[in-house]
C-alpha positions as CSV (number, residue, x, y, z in Angstrom):
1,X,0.0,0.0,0.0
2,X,3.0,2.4,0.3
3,X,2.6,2.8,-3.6
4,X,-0.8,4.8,-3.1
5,X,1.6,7.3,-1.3
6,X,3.9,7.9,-3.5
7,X,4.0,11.1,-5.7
8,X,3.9,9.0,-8.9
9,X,0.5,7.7,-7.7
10,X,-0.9,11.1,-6.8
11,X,0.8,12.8,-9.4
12,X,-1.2,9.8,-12.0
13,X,-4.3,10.0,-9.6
14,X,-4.8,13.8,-10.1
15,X,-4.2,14.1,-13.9
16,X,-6.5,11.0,-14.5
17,X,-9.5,12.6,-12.8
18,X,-8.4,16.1,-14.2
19,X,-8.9,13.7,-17.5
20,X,-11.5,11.6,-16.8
21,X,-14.4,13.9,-15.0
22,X,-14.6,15.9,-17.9
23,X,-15.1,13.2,-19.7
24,X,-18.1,11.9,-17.2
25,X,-19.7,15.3,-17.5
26,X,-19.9,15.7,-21.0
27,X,-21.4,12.3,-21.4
28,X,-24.2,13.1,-19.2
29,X,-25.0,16.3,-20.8
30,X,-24.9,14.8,-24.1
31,X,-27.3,12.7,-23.0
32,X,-29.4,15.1,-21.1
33,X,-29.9,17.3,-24.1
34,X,-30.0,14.5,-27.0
35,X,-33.1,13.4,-24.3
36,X,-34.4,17.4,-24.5
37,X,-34.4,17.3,-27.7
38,X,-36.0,13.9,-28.2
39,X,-38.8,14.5,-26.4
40,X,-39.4,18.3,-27.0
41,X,-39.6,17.3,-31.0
42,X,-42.7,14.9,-29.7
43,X,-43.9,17.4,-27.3
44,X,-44.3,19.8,-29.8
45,X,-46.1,17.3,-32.7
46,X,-48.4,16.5,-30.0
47,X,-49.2,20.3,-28.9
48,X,-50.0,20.8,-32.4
49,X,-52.2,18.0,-32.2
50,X,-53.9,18.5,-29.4
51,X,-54.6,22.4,-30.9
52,X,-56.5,20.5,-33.8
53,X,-58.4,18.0,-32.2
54,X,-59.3,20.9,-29.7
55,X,-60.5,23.0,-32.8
56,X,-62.7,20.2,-34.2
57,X,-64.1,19.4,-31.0
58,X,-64.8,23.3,-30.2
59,X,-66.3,23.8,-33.8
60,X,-68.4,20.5,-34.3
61,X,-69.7,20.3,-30.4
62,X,-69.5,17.5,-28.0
63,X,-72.3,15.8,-30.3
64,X,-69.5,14.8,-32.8
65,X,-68.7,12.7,-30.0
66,X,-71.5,10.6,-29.6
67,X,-70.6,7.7,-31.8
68,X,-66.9,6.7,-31.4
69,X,-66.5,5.4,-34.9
70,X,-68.4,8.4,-35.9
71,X,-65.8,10.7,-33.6
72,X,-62.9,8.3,-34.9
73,X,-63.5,8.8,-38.5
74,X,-64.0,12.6,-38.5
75,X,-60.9,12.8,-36.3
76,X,-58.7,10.5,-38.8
77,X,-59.9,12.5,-41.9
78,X,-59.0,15.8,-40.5
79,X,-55.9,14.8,-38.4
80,X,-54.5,11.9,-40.9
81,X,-53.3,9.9,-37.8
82,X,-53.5,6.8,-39.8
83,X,-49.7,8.2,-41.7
84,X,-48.3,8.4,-38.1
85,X,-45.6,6.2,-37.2
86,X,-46.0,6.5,-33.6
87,X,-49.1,5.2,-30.9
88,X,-51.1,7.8,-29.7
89,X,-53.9,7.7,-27.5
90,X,-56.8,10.7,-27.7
91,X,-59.2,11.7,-24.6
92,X,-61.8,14.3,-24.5
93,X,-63.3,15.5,-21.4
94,X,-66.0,18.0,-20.8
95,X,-65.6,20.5,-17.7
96,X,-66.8,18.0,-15.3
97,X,-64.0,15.5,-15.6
98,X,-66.2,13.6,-17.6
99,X,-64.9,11.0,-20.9
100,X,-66.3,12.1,-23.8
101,X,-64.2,10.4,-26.0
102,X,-61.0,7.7,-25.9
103,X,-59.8,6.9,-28.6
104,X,-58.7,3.5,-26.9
105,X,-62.6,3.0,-26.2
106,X,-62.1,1.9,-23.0
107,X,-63.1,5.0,-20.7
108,X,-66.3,6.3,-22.2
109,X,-68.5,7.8,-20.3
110,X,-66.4,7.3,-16.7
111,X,-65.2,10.5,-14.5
112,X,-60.9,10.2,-14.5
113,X,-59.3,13.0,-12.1
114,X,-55.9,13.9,-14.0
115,X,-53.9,16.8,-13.2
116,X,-52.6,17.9,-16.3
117,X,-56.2,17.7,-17.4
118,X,-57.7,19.5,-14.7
119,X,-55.3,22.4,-15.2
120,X,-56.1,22.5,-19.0
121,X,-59.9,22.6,-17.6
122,X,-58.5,25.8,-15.3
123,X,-57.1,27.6,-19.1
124,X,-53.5,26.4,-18.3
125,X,-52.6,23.8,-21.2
126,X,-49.2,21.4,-20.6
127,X,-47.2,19.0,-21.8
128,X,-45.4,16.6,-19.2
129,X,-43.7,13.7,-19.1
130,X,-44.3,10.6,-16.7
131,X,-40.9,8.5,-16.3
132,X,-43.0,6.3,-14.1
133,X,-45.6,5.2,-17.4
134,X,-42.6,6.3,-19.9
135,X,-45.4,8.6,-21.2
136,X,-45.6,12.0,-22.5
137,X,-48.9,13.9,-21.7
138,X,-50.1,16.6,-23.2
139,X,-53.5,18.9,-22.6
140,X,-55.1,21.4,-24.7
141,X,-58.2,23.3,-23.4
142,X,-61.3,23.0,-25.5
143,X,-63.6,26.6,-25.8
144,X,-66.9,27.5,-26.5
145,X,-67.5,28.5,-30.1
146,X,-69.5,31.1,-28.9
147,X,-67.7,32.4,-26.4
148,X,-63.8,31.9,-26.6
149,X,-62.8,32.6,-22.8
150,X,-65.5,29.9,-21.5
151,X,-64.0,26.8,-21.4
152,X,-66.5,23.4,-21.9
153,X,-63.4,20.7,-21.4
154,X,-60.0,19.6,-22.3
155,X,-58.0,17.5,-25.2
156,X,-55.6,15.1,-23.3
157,X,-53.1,12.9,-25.9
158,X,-51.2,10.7,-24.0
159,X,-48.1,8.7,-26.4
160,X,-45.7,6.2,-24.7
161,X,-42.2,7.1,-25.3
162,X,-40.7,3.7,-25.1
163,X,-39.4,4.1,-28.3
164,X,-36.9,7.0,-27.5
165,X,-35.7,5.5,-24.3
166,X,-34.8,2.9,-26.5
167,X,-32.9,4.4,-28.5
168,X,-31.1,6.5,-26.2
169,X,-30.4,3.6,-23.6
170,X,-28.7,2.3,-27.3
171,X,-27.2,5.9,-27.8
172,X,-26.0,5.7,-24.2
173,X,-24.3,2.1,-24.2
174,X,-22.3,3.0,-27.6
175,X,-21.3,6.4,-25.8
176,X,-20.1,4.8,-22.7
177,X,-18.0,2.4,-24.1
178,X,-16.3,4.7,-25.5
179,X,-15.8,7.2,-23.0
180,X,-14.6,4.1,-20.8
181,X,-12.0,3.1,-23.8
182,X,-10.5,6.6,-24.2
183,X,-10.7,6.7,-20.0
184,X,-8.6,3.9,-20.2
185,X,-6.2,5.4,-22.6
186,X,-5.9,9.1,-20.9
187,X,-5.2,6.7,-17.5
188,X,-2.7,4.5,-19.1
189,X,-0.5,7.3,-20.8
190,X,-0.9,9.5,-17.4
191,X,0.3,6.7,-15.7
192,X,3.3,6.5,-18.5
193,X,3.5,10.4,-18.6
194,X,3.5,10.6,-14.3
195,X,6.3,8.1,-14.4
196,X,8.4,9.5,-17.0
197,X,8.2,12.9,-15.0
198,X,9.3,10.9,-11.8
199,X,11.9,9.0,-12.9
200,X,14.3,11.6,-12.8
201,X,13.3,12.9,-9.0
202,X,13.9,9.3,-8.6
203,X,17.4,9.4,-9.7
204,X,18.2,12.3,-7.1
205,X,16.4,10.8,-4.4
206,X,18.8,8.1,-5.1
207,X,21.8,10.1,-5.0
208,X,20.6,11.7,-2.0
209,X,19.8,8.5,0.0
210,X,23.8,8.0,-0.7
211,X,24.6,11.4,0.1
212,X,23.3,11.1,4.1
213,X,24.9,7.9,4.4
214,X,28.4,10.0,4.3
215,X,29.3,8.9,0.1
216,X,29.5,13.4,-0.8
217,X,31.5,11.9,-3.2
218,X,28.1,11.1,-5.4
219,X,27.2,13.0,-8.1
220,X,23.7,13.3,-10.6
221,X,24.7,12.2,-14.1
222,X,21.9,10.7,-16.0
223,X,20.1,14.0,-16.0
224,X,21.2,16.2,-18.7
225,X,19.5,19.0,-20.7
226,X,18.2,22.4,-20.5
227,X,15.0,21.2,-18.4
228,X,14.0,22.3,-15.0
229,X,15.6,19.0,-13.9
230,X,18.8,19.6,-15.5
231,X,18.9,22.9,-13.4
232,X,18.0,20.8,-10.5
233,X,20.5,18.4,-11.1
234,X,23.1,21.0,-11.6
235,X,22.4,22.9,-8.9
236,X,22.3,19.6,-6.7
237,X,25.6,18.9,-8.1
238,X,27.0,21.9,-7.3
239,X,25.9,22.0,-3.7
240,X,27.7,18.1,-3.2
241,X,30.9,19.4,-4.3
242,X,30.7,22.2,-1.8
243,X,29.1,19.9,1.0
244,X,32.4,17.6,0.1
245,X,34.8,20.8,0.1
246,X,33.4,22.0,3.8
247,X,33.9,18.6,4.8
248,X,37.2,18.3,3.7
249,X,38.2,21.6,5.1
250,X,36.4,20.4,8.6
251,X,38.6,17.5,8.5
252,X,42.0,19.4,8.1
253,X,41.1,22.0,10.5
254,X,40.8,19.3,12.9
255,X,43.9,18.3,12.0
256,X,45.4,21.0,11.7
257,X,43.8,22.0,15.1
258,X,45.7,18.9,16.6
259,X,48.8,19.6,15.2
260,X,49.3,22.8,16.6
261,X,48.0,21.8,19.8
262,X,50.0,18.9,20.1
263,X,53.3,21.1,19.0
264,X,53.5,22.9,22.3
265,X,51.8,20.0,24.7
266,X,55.1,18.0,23.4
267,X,57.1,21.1,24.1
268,X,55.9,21.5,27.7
269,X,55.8,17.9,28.3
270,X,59.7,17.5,27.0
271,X,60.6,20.6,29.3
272,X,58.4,19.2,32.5
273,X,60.4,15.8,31.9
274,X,64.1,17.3,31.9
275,X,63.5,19.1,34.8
276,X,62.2,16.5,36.6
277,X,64.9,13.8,35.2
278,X,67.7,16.7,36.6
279,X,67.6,16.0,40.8
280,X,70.2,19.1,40.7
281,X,69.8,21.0,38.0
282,X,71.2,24.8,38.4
283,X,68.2,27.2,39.2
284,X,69.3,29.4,35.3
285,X,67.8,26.1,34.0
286,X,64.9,25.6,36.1
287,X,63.8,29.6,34.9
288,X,64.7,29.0,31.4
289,X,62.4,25.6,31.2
290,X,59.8,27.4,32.8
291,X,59.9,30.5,30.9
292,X,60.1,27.8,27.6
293,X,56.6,26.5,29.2
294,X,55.1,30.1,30.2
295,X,55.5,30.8,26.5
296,X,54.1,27.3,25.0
297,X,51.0,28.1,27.3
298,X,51.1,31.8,25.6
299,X,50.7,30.2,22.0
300,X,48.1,27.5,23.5
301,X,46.5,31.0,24.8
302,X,46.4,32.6,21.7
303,X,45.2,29.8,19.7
304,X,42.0,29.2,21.7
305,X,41.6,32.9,21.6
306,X,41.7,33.1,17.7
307,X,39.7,29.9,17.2
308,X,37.2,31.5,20.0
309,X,37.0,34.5,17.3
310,X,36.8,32.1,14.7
311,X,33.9,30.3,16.2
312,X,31.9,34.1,17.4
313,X,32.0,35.2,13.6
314,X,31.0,32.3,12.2
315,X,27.7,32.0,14.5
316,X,25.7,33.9,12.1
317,X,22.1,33.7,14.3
318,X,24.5,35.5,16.4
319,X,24.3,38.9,14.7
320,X,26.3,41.7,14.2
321,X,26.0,44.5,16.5
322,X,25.7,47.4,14.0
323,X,26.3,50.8,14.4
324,X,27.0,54.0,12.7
325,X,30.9,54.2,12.8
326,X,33.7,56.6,11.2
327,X,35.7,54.0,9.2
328,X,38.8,56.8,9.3
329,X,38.8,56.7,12.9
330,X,38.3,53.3,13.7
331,X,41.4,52.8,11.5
332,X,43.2,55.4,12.9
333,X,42.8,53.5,16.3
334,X,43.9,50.6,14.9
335,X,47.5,52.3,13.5
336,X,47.9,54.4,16.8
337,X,47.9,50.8,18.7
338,X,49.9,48.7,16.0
339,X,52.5,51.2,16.1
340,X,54.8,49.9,18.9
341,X,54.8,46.8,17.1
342,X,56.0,48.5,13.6
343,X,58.7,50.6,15.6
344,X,60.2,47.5,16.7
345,X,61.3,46.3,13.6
346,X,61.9,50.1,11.9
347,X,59.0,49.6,10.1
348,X,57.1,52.9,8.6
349,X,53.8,52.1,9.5
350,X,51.7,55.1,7.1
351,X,48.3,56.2,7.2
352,X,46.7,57.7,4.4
353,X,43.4,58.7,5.3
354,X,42.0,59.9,1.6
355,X,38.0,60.7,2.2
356,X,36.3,60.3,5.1
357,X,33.7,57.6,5.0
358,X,31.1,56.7,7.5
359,X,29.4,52.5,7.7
360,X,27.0,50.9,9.1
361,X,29.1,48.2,10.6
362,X,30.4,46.1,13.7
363,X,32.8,47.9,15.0
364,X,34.3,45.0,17.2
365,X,34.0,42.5,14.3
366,X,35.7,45.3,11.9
367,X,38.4,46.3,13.6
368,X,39.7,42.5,14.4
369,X,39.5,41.9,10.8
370,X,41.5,45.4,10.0
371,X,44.0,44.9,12.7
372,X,44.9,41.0,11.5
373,X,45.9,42.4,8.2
374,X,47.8,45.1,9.0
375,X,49.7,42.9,11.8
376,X,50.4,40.6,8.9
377,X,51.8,43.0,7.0
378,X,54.2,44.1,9.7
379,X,54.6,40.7,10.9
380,X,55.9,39.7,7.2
381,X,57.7,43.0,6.2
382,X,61.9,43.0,6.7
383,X,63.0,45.1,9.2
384,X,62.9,48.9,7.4
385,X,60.2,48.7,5.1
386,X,57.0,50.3,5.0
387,X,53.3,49.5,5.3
388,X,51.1,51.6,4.4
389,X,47.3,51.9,5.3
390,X,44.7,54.2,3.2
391,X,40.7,54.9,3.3
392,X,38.5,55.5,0.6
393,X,35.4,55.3,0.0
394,X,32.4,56.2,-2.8
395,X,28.2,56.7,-2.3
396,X,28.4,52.6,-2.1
397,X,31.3,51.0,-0.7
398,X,33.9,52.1,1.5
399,X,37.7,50.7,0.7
400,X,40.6,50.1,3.1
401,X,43.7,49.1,1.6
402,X,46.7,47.7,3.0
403,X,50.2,47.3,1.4
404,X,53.4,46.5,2.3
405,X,57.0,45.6,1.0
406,X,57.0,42.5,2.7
407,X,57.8,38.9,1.4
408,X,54.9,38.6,-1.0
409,X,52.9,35.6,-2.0
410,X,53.3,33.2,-4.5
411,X,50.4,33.2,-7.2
412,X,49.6,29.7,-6.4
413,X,49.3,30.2,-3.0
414,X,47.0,33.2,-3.2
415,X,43.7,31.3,-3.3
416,X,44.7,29.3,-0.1
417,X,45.4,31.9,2.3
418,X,41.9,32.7,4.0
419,X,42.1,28.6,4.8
420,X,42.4,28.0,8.4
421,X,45.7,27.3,9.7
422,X,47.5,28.0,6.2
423,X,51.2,29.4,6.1
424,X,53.1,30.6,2.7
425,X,55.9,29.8,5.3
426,X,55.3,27.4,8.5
427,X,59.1,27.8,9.5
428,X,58.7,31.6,9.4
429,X,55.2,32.4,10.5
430,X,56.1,30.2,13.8
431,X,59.2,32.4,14.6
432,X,56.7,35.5,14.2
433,X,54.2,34.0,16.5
434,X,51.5,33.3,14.2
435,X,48.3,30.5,14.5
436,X,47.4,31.0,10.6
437,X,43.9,32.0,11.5
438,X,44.5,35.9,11.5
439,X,43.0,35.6,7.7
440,X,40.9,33.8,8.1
441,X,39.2,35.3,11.0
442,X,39.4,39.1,8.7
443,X,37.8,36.8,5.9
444,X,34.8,35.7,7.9
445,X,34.4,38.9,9.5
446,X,34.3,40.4,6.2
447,X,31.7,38.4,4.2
448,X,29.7,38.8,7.8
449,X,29.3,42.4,6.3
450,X,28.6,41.5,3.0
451,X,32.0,42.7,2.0
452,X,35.1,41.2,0.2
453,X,38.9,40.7,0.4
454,X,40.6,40.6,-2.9
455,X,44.9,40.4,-2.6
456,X,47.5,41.2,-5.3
457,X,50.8,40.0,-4.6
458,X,54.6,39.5,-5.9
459,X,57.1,37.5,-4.2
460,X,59.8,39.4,-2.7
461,X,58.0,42.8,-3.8
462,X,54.8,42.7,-1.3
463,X,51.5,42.9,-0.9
464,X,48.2,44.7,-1.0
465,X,45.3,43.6,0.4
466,X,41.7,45.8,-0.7
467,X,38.5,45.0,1.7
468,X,35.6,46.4,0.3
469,X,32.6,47.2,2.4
470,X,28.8,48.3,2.0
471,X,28.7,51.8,3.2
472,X,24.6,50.8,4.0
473,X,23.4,47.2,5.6
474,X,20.7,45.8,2.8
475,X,19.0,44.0,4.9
């Protein structure tokens, strides 16, 4: 029963009665009116009629009457009912209800209480028909030749319609088989049609099923074209190979998260070891192993710290905490407190502070992101160069450059350096200090503001890095 769940089935189910109903409805009112106009072409011969025999009666007088074979032959010679094809059975009543004449000679002279004839009596003539009797009856009021709003009795002509139910219970079989037959057909290519629309959800439902098993490896391939499902498919595709990329990138930050955790645990536990191993070590020792530990614990420090940044950006339902800020000063700020760190290495550290530009921001956020780079720079400039900071901005965006004469960055390694834990140079970058998340921490707090990073770089000639920011939050 799990078929009748399935969207093939209700997919099938919907367009076959979308299909077949129609076809139910015309059938019926096909019917209905080939019926209507069945039995209002025999209403109206009998109406006419009814009008003649009402005329002869209302001319002649009820003494025509007297004689049936008399009444019969003056009725045939003026109505020619012998040329009919059809039965037809002819009353006359006076205004008491009473049988004047019957044609079928079997009700002479007896009262017979029939509505429709009654309300002929009353002036209001009718034609109905009985289902019950398969019957059609129809009354005509008979007046006085003398006077023609009195009314002396009523024509009634009752004719079974046997005939036409015959031949539209004939009409109705012939039509019904073949609205069944082509019912059959519009189910049978819906059900072809539903399934050839479903195979290819199928496929990716497939590919899916793989996918949350932990195979991001898996890939849509048998759907190609221009289709909506070819969109689908290459949309679905694209997402895998990202879903695979974060997943490799999770794995080598937990790596590399090991790695540079385990780096100064084997330090300090190398250190605790030789100090415990020496029963009379000189005290100089003792403050130089422990110093060598104070400083491992520093890097553990400022790992956590960056990864806690890390971590704080990257928790979007978090939210930014924007503000109106001066993007000069909050730069500004930034030089004035990175300068000790430039002097100690001779390094010019320049601000150019072009236009003053003002940015919906977080100012927190920002100014970790501004401060890694420019750190960078200094960290990875030679002792006597320059950095050199600038803010621009236009009615948009609002652009802070950094460049410096440091050791560059190789082309190829350009694309890699927002990763987590990358280093152009691990040797280096662990003699400066350096966790190789500053980056990417300025990276994430970046595209937090909708912004972007973009670096140009030559080895051994330097760097420049250009964040570009929204001067207005979209959102």
């Amino acid at each position: 029963m799990r078929w009748l769940f399935s969207l093939r089935f209700k997919l099938a189910f919907s367009y076959a009665v979308l299909s077949v109903v129609p076809l139910a409805v015309f059938f019926f009112a096909v019917m209905a009116h080939i019926e209507d106009d069945y039995i209002g072409e025999r209403s109206s011969e009998m109406r006419r009629t009814a009008f003649l025999v009402s005329n002869i009666v209302a001319a002649e007088g009820f003494d025509l009457l007297e004689t049936s074979a008399w009444a019969r032959s003056a009725l045939n010679r003026n109505l020619d009912l012998r040329s009919s094809d059809w039965d037809m059975r002819i009353l006359v009543f006076n205004d008491a209800m009473q049988v004047i004449y019957d044609s079928a000679e079997t009700r002479f002279g007896q009262t017979v209480i029939i509505p429709e004839v009654m309300r002929a009596v009353e002036g209001y003539d009718t034609t109905n028909l009985r289902r019950d009797e398969i019957a059609l009856y129809s009354t005509m009021s008979i007046t006085s030749a003398f006077d023609a709003t009195e009314r002396i009795g009523a024509v009634l002509l009752v004719n079974s319609v046997a005939d036409i139910f015959e031949t539209l219970d004939e009409l109705r079989r012939t039509l019904l088989w073949i609205i069944v037959l082509v019912s059959i057909v519009v189910v049978i290519v819906v059900f072809i049609t539903a399934d050839t629309l479903i195979r290819p959800l199928r496929t990716i439902l497939r590919v899916v099923q793989r996918m949350a098993t932990g195979q991001l490896e898996q890939r849509i391939e048998e759907i190609t074209g221009r289709d909506e499902y070819a969109t689908l498919a290459e949309a679905f595709n694209s997402m895998a190979e990202k879903l695979e990329q974060v997943e490799k990138t999770r794995e080598e930050f937990v790596s590399n998260v090991s790695h540079e955790l385990k780096t100064p645990l084997s330090s300090m536990k190398v250190l605790s070891e030789s100090i415990l191993l020496q029963e009379h070590a000189p005290e100089e020792m003792y403050r130089e192993f422990l110093q060598d530990i104070v400083n491992e614990v520093d890097r553990m420090t400022t790992i956590n710290n960056d990864l806690l940044a890390l971590v704080r950006i990257d928790q979007r339902e978090q939210g930014l905490n924007i503000s109106s800020i001066s993007m000069n000063k909050t730069v500004e700020d930034i030089i004035k407190r990175l300068t000790p760190l430039s002097e100690q290495k001779d390094i010019s550290l320049i601000y150019d502070d072009v236009r003053p530009v003002q940015i919906e921001a977080d100012e927190i956020k920002l100014t970790l992101a501004i401060s890694n780079i420019v750190e960078n720079g200094i960290k990875y400039t030679p002792n006597g160069g320059t950095v050199k900071v600038a803010v621009d901005g236009d009615h948009q965006f609002a652009y802070i450059s950094v460049q410096d004469t440091g050791m560059g960055i190789p082309e190829g390694e350009q694309s890699k350096i927002f990763n987590r834990f990358y280093r152009v140079d691990k040797a280096r970058d662990r003699e400066t200090g350096g966790t190789g998340l500053g980056l990417s921490i300025s990276h994430s707090a970046v595209v937090a503001h909708k912004g972007t990073i973009r670096v140009s770089s030559k080895p051994d000639e330097g760097t420049v890095f250009i964040v570009r920011l929204p001067i207005r939050r979209s959102d």
